[in-house]
C-alpha positions, 0 to 999 in steps of 0.5 A, a space after each residue: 697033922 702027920 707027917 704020914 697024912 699030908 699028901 705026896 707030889 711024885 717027883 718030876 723031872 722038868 726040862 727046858 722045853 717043858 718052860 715057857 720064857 714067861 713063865 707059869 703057874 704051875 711051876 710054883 707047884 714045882 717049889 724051888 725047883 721050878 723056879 731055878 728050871 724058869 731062870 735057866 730057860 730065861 738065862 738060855 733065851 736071853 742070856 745072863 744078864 736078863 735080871 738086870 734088864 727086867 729089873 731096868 723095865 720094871 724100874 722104868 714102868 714103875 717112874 711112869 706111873 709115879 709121874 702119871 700119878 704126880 700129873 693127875 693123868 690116867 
């Protein structure tokens, strides 16, 4: 395939309001770029550390299934 061939996204500048906290699909659309404009709204609403609590969250939801899963529960 050519460089001439593949298909062009014109460039877009995303703002902060653009981003929902959560997320969304289509920012992936956006490569890195939509990812660093995602972590700068979460750092605006949450502050800094707001990786460091979701990764605390997520660690705790993954023990509880882990010890769903050694009880025999669903």
């Amino acid at each position: 395939m050519s460089k001439d061939s593949l298909a062009v996204i014109p460039e877009r500048q995303l703002s902060l309001e653009d981003v929902p906290v959560d997320g969304a699909l289509g920012l992936l659309a956006y490569g890195d770029i939509g990812l660093q404009v995602w972590r700068d709204k979460r750092t605006e609403l949450e502050g800094d550390d707001w990786r460091e609590k979701l990764a605390r969250e997520l660690s705790a939801q993954a023990e509880a299934v882990v010890q769903k899963e050694s009880d025999g529960t669903d």
